[in-house]
N, C-alpha and C positions, 0 to 999 in steps of 0.2 A: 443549567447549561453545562454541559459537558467540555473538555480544554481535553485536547489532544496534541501530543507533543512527540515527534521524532526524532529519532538518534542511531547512530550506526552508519551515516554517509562517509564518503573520503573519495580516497581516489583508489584506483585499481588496476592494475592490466589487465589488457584483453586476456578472458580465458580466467580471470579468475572469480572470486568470489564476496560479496557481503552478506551480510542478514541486517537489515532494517528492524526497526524496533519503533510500535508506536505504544506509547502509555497514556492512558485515559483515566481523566477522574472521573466519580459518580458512578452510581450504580447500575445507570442506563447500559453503559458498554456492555452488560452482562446479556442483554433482552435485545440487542439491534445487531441488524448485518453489521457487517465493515468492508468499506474497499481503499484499496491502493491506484494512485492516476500518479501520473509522472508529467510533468508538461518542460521542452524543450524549448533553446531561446526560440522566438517569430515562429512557434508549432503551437495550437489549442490544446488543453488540456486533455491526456486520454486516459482513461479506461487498463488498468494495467492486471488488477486481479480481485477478486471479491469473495467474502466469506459469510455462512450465516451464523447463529446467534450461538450456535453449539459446536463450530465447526465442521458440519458433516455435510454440508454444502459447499464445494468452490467451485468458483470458475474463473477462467483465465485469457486474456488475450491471445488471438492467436499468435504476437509476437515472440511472448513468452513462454509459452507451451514445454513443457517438459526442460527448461531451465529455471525459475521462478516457482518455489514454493510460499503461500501464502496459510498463516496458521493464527492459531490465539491462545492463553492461557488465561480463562476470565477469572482463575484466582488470584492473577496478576495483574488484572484488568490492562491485561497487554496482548498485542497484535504484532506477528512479523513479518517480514519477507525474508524469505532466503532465495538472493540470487546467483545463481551456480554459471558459468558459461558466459560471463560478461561480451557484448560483445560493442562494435565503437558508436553502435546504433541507441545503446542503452542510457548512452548520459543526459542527465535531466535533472530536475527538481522533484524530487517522491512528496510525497503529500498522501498522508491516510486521512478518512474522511468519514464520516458517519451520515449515513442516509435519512431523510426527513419520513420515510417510513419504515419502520423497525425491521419489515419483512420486506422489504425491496431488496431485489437481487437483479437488479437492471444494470446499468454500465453507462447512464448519462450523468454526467460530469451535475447538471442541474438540479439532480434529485437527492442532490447531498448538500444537506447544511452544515452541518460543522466539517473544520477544515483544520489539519494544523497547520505548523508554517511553514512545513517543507526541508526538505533534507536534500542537497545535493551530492549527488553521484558521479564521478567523472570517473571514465576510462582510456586509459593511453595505449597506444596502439604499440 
């Protein structure tokens, strides 16, 4: 069972920037996609960016598009976000998440079993 664990939340002003950081034990991280969901208070969990097993796959929300880079260094068995352009729309709970199929490249919140605990993001106007 693979434990994924986030770090790099806080708070921000609008306009500016974090990088998220998720660390994964086990060796699975190395062989499966990865995505990032954000879910805000009384908002379902959504879909914010996804990578595959080598990196050479992403996609992204259109929310996020061209502010939100999502990457991996599986010799660090770690996953990031870098997001650029904060804006007061963005604050939420981040959450990286491993998918129950290695090669899923979907964006439903239910096809990911492992989950970490989430990292909050706040942005002040």
């Amino acid at each position: 069972q693979v434990q994924l664990i986030e770090s790099g939340g806080g708070l921000v002003q609008a306009g500016g920037s974090l990088r998220l950081s998720c660390a994964a034990s086990g060796r699975t991280f190395r062989t499966y996609a990865m995505g990032w969901f954000r879910q805000a208070p009384g908002k379902e969990r959504e879909f914010v960016a996804g990578i595959n097993y080598n990196g050479s796959y992403k996609d992204y929300a259109d929310s996020v598009k061209g502010r939100f880079t999502i990457s991996r260094d599986n010799a660090k068995n770690t996953m990031y976000l870098q997001m650029n352009s904060l804006k007061p729309e963005d604050p939420a709970v981040y959450y990286c998440a491993l998918p129950r199929d290695p090669y899923y490249y979907g964006k439903r919140a239910a096809d990911f079993g492992s989950w970490g605990q989430g990292d909050q993001v706040t942005v002040s106007s």
